[in-house]
N, C-alpha and C positions, 0 to 999 in steps of 0.2 A: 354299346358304342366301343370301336375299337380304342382301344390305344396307342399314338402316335405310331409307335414304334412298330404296332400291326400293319400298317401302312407299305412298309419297305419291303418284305420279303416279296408282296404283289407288286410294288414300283420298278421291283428289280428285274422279275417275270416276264414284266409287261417290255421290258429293252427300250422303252419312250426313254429322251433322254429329260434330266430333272435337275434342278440346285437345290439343294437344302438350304432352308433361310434358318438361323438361328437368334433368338435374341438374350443375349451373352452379358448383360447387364442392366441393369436401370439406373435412374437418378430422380429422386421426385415421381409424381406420377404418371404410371402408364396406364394404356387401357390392357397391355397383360404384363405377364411377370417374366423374370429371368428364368431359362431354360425354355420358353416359347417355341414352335419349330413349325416349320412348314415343310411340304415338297412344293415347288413350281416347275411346273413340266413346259416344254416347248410350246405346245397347244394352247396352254393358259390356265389347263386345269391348276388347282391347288389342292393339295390335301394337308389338312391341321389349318392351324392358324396361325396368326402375328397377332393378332388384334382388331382384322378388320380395319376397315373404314380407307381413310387417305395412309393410314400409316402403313396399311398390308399395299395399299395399291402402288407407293412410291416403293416396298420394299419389291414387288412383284417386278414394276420396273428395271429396276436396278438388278434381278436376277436373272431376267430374259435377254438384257445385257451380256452379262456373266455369261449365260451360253454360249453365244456367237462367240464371244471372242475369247472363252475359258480359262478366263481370267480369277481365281477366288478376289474378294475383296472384305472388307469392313466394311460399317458406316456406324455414324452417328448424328441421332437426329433429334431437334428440338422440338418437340410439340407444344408451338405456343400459337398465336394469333394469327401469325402471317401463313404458319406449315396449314393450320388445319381448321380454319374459321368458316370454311364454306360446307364442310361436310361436320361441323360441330364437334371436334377433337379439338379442346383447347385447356388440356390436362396441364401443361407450363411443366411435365417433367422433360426427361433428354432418355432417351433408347442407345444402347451400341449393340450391334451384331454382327453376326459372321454371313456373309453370302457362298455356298461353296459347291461351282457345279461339277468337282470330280466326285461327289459324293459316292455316288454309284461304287468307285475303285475299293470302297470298306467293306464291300459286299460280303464276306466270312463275319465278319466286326455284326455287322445290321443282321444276320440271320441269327447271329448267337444270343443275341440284346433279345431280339424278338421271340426266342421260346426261353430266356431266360426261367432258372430256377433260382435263382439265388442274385445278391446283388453284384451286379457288374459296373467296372468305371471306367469310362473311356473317356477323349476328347480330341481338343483339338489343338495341334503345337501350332507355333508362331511361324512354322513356315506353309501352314493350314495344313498337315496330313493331319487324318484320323489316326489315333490309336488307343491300343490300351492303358490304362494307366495304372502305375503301379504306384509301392507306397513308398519309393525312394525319388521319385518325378519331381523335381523342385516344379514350385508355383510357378517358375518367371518364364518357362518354358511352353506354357501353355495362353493360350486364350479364352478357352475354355474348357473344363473338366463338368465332367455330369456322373453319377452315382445311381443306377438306374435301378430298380428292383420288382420282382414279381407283383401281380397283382397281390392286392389282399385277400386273404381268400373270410366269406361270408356262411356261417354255418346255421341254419334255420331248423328249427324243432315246429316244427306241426306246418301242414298244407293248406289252411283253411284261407280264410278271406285276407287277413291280413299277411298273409305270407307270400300269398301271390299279387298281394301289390306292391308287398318291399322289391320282390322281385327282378321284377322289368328294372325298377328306376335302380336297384345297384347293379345289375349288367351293364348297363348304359352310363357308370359313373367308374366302371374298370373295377367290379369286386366280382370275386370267383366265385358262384354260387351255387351252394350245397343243399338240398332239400331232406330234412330227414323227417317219416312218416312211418305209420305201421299200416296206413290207408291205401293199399294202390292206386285205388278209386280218383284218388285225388292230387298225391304225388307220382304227376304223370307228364307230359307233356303236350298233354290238351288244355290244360290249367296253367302250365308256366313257358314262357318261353325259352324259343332255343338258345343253345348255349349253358342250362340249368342243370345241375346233376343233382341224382336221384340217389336217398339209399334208403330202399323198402323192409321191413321187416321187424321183429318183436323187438320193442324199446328197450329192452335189457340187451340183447346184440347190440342195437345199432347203439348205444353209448359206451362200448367198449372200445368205439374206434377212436386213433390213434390220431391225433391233430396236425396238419400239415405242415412244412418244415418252413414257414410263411407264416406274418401276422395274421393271426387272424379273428374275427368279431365273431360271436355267437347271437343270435337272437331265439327266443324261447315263446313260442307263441301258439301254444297246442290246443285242445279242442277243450281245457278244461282244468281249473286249481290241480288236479291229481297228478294229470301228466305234466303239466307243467312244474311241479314239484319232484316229479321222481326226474326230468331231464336233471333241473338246477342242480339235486343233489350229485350228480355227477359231475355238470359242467361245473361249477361252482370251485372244482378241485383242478381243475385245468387250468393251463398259463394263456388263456382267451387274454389280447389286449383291448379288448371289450365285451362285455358280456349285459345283456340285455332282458328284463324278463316283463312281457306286458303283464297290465293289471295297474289297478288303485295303490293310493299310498296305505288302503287297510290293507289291503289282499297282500304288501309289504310288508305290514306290520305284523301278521299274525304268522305268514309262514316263517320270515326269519324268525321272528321266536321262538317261535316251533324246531326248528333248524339247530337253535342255538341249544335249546332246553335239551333236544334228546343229541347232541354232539355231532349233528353231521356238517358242523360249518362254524365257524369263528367270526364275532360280530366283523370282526377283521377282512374276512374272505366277503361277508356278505356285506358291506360297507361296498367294495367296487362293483357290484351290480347295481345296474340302473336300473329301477321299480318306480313309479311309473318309465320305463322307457320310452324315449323321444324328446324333441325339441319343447317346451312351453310354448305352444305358437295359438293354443286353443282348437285343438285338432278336435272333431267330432266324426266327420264322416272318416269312412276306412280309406278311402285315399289320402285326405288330410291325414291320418295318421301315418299314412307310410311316408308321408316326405317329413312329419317331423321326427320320424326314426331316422329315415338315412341321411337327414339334414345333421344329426347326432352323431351318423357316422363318420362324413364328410369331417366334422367339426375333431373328433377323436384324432381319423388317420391325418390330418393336419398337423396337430401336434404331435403324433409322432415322426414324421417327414422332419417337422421343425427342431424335435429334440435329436433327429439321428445327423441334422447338416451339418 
């Protein structure tokens, strides 16, 4: 699944004219969060969301408005009984956001956000232009500021069943996703879908490499206790802001020991790997296990969004 921001450099392509809808705050509850964003184009298409229901519809409204007469505006809006009782939004929080249909004019702004490497901050000043924002920009100046950053990238040790179900669902949740095997057989692109990258070759190579200038999760999930052992012992020494190694709480117990007894890890280092890795959700089948793995990771890159705001 793309992410928002993948959206724009085709929106801009495409010459159809669009507003960006932004939701630039909350109060109480919403059906989504601050930073929310949509396109709505002339035709009616939308791309991304608001939230759906009456509250995307009234903000759709109000954008296709904005068109015609290319006006930016705000709003703010009450989600209680009267807004949203007939399509069942009766969350009792308040929305503000920005409606702005010179969006398009950021066009340099939107293609740099979109193959970002690193994290960018931009927004939008009080008299609605987009820009960049730097670190002298008083707050009072803006309406909204956003702080955007690469995907996560997702580093996978072994091809097998459970690898190719993490998969699919972290492309589709905006993680970068790395396959690392000695199997061609398997890490290949008739087993993973597109978008997946490959690095084939003898597991003493391929754990030499060098870890991307980006968060990133490691998951350990190879054809067997050995390999799974010689990855950890590497990965285990890398700054992975999560690191993952399936298996039992023995298959935990005995290898850290082991780890610890001959020096290749400090209960310290091996304290932040997750053994059993995954959600407690009571996961049996290999799909059940892939969502409570990237249900774990979801849960991870969260708090760190949360501690870096």
């Amino acid at each position: 699944m793309p992410r928002f921001f993948d959206f724009l450099p085709d929106a801009l392509a495409e010459g159809q004219p669009f507003a960006l809808g932004i939701i630039s705050g909350i109060k109480g509850s919403s059906p989504q969060k601050k930073g929310a964003k949509a396109l709505f184009f002339a035709d009616g298409r939308i791309k991304g969301t608001l939230g759906g229901g009456c509250l995307e519809a009234e903000i759709q409204d109000r954008a296709r408005r904005a068109l015609l007469t290319q006006a930016p505006a705000t709003f703010e809006l009450v989600l209680d009984h009267d807004f949203g009782w007939d399509d069942g939004l009766i969350c009792g929080g308040k929305v503000y956001g920005l409606i702005l249909p010179h969006a398009a004019q950021a066009a340099d702004l939107w293609q740099k956000i979109a193959r970002c490497d690193e994290p960018l901050t931009w927004g939008v000043k009080k008299d609605f232009s987009i820009a960049w924002v730097n670190g002298t920009a008083p707050e009072g100046e803006w309406f909204y500021r956003e702080t955007v950053s690469p995907p996560c990238a997702l580093w996978i040790a072994g091809s097998g069943h459970v690898a190719q179900a993490v998969a699919p669902l972290a492309l589709q949740l905006d993680f970068e996703v790395t396959v690392f095997d000695d199997r061609p057989t398997l890490a290949n692109s008739q087993y993973f879908p597109a978008g997946t990258k490959f690095r084939v070759d003898y597991w003493e190579k391929l754990l030499k490499e060098s870890l991307p200038h980006r968060p990133t999760f490691g998951l350990i999930v190879t054809r067997g206790h050995q390999h799974d052992a010689l990855v950890l012992r590497e990965w285990v020494n890398r700054p992975f802001v999560f690191l993952g190694l399936i298996g039992s709480k023995r298959k935990r117990r005995l290898i850290f020991e082991q780890f610890v007894e001959d020096g290749l890890a400090t209960a310290e280092q091996l304290e932040k790997v997750a053994c059993p890795v995954g959600l407690d959700i009571q996961a049996v089948s290999v799909p059940e296990i892939a969502v409570s793995v990237v249900g774990q990771f979801i849960q991870k890159r969260a708090e760190i969004v949360s501690q870096n705001a």
